[in-house]
Chimera marker file (.cmm) of the C-alpha trace (Angstrom):
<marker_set name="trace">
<marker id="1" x="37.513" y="-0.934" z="5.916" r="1" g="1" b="0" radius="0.5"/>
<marker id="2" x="35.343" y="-3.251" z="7.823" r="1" g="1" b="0" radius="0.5"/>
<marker id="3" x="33.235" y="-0.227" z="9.410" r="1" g="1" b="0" radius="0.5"/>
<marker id="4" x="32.967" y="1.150" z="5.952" r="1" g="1" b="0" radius="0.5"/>
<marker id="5" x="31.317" y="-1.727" z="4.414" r="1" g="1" b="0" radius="0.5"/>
<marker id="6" x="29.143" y="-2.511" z="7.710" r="1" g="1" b="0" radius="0.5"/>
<marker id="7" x="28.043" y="0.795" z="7.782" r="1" g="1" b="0" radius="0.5"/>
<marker id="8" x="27.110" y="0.705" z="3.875" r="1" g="1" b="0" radius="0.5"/>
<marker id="9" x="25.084" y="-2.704" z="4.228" r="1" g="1" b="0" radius="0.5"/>
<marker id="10" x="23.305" y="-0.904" z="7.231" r="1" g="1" b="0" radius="0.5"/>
<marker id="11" x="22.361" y="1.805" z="5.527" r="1" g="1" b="0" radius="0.5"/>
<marker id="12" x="21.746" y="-0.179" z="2.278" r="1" g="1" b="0" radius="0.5"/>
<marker id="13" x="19.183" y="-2.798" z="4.541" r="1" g="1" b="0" radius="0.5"/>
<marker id="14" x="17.891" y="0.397" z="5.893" r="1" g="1" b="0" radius="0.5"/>
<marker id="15" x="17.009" y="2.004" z="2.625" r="1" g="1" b="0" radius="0.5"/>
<marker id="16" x="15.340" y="-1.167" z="1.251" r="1" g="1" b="0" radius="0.5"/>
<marker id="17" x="12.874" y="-1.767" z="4.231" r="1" g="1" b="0" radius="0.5"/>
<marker id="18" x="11.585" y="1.904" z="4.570" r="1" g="1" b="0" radius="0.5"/>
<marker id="19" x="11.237" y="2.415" z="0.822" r="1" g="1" b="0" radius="0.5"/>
<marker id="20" x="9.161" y="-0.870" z="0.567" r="1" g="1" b="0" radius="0.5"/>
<marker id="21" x="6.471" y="0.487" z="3.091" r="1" g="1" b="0" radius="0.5"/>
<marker id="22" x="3.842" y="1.946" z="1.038" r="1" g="1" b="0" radius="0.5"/>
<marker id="23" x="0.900" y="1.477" z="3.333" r="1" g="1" b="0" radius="0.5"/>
<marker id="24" x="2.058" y="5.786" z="3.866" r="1" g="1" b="0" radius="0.5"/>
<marker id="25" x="-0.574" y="8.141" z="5.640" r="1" g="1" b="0" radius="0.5"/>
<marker id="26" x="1.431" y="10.072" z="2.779" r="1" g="1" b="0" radius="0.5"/>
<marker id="27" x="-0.060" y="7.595" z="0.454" r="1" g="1" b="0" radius="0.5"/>
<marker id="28" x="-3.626" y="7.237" z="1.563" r="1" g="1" b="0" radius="0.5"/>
<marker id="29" x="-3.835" y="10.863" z="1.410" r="1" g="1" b="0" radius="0.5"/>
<marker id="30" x="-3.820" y="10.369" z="-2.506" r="1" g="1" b="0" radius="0.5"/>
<marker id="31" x="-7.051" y="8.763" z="-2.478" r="1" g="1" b="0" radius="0.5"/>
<marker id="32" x="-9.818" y="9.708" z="-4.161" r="1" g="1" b="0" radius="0.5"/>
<marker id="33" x="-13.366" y="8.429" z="-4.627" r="1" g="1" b="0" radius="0.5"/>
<marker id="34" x="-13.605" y="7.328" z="-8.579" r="1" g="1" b="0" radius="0.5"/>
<marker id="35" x="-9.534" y="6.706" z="-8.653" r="1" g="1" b="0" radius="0.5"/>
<marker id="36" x="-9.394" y="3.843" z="-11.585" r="1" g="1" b="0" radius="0.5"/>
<marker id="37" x="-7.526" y="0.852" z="-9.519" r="1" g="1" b="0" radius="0.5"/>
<marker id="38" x="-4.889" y="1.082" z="-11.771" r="1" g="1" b="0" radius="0.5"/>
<marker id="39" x="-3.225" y="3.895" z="-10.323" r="1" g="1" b="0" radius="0.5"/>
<marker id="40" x="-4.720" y="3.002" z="-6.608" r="1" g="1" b="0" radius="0.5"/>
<marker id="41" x="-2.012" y="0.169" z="-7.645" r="1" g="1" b="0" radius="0.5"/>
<marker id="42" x="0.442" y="2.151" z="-8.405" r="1" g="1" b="0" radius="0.5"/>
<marker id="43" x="0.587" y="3.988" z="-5.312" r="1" g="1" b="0" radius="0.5"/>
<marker id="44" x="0.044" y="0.983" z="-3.240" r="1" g="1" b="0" radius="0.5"/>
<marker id="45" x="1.179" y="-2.134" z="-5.149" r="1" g="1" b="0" radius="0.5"/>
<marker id="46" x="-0.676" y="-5.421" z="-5.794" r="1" g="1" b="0" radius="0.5"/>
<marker id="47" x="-3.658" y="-6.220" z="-2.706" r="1" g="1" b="0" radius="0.5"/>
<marker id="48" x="-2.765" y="-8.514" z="-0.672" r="1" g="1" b="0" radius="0.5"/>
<marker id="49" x="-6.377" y="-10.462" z="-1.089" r="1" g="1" b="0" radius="0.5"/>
<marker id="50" x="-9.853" y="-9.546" z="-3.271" r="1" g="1" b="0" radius="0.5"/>
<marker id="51" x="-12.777" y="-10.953" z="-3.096" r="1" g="1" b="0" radius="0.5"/>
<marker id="52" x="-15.692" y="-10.253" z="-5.662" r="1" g="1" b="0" radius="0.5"/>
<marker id="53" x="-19.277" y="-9.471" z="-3.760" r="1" g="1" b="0" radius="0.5"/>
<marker id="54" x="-22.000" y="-9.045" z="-6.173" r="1" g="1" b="0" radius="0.5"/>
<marker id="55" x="-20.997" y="-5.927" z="-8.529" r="1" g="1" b="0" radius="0.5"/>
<marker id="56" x="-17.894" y="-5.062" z="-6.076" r="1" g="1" b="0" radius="0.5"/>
<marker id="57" x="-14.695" y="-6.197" z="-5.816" r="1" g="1" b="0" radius="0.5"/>
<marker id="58" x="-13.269" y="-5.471" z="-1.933" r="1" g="1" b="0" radius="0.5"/>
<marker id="59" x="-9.392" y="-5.100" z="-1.952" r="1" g="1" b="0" radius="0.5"/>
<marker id="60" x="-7.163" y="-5.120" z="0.987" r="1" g="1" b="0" radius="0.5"/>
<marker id="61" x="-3.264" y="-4.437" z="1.332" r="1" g="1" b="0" radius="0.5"/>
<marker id="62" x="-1.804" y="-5.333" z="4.499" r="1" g="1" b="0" radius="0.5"/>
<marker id="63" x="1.969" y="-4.622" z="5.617" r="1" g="1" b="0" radius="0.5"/>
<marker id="64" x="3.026" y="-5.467" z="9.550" r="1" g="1" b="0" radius="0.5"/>
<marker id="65" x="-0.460" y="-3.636" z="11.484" r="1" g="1" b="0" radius="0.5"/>
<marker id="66" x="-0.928" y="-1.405" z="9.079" r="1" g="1" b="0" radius="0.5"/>
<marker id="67" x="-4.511" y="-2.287" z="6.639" r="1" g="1" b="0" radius="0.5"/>
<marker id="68" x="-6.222" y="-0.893" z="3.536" r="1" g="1" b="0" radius="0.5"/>
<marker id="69" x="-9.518" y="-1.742" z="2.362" r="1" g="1" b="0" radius="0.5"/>
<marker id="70" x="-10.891" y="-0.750" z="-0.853" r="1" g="1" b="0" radius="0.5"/>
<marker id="71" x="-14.328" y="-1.285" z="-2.777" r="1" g="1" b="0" radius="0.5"/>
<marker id="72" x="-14.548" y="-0.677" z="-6.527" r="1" g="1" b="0" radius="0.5"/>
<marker id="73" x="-17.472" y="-1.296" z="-9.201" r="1" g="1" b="0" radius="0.5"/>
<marker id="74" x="-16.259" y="-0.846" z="-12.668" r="1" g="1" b="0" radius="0.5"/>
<marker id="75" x="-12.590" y="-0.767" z="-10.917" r="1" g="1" b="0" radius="0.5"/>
<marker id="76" x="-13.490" y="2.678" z="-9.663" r="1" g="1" b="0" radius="0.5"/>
<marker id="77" x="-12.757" y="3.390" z="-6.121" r="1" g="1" b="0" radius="0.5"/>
<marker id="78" x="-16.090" y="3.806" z="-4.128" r="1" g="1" b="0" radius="0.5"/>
<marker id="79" x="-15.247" y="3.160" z="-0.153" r="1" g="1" b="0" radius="0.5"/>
<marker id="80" x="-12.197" y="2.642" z="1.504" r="1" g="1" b="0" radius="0.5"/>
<marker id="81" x="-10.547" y="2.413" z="5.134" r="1" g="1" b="0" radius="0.5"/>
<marker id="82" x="-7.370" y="2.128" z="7.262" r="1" g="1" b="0" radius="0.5"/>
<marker id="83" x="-6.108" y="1.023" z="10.577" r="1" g="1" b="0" radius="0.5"/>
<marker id="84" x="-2.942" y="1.899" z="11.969" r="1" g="1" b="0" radius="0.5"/>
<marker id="85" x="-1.344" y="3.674" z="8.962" r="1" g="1" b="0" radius="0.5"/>
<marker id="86" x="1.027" y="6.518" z="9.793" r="1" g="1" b="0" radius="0.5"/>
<link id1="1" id2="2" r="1" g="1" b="0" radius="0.2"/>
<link id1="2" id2="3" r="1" g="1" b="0" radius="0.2"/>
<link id1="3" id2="4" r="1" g="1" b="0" radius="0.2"/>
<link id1="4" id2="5" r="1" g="1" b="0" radius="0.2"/>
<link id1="5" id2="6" r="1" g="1" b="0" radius="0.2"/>
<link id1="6" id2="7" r="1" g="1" b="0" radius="0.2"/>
<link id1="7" id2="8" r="1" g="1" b="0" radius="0.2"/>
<link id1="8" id2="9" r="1" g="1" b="0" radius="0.2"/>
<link id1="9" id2="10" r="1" g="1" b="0" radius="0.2"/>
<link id1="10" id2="11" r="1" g="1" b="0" radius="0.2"/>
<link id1="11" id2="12" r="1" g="1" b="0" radius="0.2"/>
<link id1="12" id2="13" r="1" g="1" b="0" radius="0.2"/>
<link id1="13" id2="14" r="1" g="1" b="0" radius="0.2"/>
<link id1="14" id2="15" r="1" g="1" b="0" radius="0.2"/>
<link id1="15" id2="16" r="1" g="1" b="0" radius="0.2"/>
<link id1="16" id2="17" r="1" g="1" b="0" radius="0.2"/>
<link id1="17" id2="18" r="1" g="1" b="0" radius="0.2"/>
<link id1="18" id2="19" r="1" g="1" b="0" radius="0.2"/>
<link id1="19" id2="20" r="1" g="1" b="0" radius="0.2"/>
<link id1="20" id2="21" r="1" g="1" b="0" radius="0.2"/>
<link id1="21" id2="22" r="1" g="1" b="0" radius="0.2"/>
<link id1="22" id2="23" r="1" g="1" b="0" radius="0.2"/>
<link id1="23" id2="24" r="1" g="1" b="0" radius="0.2"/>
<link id1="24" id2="25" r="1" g="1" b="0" radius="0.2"/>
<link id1="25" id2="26" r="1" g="1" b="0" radius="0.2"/>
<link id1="26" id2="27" r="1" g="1" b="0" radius="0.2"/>
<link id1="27" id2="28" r="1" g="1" b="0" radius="0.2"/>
<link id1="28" id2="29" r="1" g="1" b="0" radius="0.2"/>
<link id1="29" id2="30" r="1" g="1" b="0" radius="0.2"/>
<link id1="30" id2="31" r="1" g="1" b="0" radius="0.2"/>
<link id1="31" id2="32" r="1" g="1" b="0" radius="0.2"/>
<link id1="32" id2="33" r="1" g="1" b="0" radius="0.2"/>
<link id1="33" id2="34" r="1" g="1" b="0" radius="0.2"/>
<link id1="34" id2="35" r="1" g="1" b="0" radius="0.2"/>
<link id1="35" id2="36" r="1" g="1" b="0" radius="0.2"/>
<link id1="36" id2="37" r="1" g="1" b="0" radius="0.2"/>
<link id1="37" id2="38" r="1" g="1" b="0" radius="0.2"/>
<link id1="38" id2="39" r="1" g="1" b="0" radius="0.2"/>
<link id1="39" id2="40" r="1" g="1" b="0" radius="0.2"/>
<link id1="40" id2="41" r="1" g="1" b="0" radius="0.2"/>
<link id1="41" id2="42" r="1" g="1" b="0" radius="0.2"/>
<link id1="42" id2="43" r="1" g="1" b="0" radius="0.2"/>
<link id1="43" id2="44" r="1" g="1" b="0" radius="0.2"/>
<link id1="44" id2="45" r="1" g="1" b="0" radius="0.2"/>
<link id1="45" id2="46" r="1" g="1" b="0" radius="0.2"/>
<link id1="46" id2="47" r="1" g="1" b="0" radius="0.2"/>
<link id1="47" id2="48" r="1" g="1" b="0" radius="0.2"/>
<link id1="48" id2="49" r="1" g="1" b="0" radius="0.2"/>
<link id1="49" id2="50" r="1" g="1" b="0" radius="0.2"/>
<link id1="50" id2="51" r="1" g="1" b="0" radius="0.2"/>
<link id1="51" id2="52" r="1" g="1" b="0" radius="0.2"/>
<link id1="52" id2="53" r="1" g="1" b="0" radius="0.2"/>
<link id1="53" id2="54" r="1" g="1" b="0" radius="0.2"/>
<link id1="54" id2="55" r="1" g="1" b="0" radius="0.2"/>
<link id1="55" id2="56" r="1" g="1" b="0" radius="0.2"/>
<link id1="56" id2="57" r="1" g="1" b="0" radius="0.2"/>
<link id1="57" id2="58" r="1" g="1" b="0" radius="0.2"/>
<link id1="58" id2="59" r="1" g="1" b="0" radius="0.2"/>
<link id1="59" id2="60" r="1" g="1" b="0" radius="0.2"/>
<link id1="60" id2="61" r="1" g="1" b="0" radius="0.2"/>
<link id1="61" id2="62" r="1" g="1" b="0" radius="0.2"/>
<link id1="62" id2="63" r="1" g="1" b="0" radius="0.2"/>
<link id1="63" id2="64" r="1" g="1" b="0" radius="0.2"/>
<link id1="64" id2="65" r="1" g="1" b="0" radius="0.2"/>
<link id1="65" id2="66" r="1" g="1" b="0" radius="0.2"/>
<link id1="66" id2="67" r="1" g="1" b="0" radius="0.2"/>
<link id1="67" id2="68" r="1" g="1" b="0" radius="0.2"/>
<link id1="68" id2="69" r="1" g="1" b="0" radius="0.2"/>
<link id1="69" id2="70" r="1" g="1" b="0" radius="0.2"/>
<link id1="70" id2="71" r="1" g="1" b="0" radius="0.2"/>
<link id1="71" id2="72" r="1" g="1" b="0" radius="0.2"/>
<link id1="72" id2="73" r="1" g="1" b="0" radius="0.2"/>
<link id1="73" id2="74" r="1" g="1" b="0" radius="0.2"/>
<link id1="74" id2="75" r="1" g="1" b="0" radius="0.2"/>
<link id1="75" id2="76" r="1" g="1" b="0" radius="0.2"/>
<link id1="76" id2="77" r="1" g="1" b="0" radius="0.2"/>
<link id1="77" id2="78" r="1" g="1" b="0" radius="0.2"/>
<link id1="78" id2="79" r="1" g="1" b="0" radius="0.2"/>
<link id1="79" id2="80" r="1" g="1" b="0" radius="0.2"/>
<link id1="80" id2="81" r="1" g="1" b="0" radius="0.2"/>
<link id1="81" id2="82" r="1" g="1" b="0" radius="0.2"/>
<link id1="82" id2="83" r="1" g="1" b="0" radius="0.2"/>
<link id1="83" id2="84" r="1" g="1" b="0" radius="0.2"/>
<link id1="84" id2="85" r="1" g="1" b="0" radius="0.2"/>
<link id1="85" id2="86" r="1" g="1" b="0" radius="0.2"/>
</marker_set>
């Protein structure tokens, strides 16, 4: 019985960290120049950090080594980057 429910928590923990990743090159494939940033948050969730810089906003999402930067004006995407997403 003890196997059982170690085996279920492992799988369970296992589940839960892999389904939280969403810095995806599955993801950033989805991208598109004039996305609104409401859906560029629904793929990717909340930034970590934005700063405003003059009529941009620059948005970045960070998750272990893996980065995403974004620029909108008039919250439409207009640049954006990665490093070390897979």
């Amino acid at each position: 019985m003890s196997k059982k429910l170690t085996l279920l928590i492992g799988l369970t923990c296992f589940l839960f960290l892999t389904g939280c990743n969403k810095l995806t090159q599955e993801n950033y494939n989805k991208l598109q120049m004039g996305m609104e940033r409401s859906k560029v948050e629904s793929i990717f969730g909340k930034p970590s950090d934005c700063q405003n810089i003059m009529s941009a906003t620059s948005c970045n999402w960070s998750q272990g080594d893996a980065n995403l930067k974004i620029q909108f004006v008039d919250n439409k995407v207009v640049t954006y980057f990665a490093n070390n997403i897979k």
